[in-house]
C-alpha positions as CSV (number, residue, x, y, z in Angstrom):
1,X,-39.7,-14.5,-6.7
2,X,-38.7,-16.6,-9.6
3,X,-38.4,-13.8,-11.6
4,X,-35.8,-12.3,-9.3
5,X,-33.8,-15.8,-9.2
6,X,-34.0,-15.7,-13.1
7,X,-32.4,-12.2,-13.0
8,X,-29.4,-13.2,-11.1
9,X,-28.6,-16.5,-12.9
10,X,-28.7,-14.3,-16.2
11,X,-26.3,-12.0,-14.6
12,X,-24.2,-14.7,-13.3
13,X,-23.8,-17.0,-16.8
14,X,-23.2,-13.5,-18.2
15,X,-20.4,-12.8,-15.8
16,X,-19.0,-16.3,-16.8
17,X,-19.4,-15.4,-20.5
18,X,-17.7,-12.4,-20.1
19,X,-14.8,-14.0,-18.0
20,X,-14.7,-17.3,-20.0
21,X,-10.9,-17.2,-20.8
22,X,-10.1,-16.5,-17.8
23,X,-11.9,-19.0,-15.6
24,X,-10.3,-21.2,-18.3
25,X,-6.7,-19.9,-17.4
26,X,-6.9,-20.4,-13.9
27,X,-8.3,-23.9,-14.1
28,X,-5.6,-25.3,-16.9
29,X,-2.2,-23.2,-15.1
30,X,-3.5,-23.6,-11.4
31,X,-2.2,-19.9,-10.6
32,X,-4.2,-17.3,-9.6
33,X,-3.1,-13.7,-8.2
34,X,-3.5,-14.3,-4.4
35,X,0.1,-13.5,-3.8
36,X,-0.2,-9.8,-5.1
37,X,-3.8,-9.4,-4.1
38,X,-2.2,-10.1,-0.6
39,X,1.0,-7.6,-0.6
40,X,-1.8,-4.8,-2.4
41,X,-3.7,-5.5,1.4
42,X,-0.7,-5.6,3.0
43,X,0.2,-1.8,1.3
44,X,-3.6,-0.7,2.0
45,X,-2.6,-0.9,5.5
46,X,1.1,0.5,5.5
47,X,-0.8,3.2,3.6
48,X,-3.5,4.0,6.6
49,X,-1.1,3.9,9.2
50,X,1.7,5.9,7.7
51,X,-0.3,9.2,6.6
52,X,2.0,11.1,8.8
53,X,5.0,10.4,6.5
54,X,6.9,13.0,5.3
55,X,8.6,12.0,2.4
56,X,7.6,8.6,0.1
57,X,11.3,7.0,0.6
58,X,9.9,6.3,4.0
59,X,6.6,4.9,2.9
60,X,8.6,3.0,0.1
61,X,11.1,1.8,2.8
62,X,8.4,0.8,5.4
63,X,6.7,-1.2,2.2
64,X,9.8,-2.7,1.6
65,X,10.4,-3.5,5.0
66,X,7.2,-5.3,5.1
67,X,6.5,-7.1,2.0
68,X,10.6,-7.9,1.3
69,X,10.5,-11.3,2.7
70,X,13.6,-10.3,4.8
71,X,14.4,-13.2,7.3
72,X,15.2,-11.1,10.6
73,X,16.6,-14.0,12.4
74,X,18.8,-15.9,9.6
75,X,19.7,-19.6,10.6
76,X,23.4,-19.4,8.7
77,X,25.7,-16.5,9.6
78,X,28.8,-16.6,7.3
């Protein structure tokens, strides 16, 4: 057993070392890539449910559509 919990904190500190500059980056700039990890999800989905789309202006519309930021009920008209 320990040497199993060995192996993985060896793989771990290696995972750090590998990622050092990194970890370092996120920590000093406080940013991280959430916001495109999310609208990649969000795409994965349009993706699934639009196989049946016949050309990719629709799929790049619907994407569009969805990830725009569009404000369908604006507060200021004019």
């Amino acid at each position: 057993m320990h040497g199993s919990i060995a192996k993985e904190v060896i793989k771990i500190a290696e995972i750090f070392r590998k990622h050092f500059d990194r970890f370092c980056n996120a920590l000093c700039y406080k940013q991280s890539n959430a916001k495109a990890k999310r609208i990649n999800g969000i795409i994965q989905v349009i993706k699934t449910i639009c196989r049946g789309y016949r050309t990719f202006q629709y799929f790049r519309v619907t994407i569009l559509f969805l990830c725009g930021g569009l404000d369908l009920c604006p507060r200021h008209l004019g």
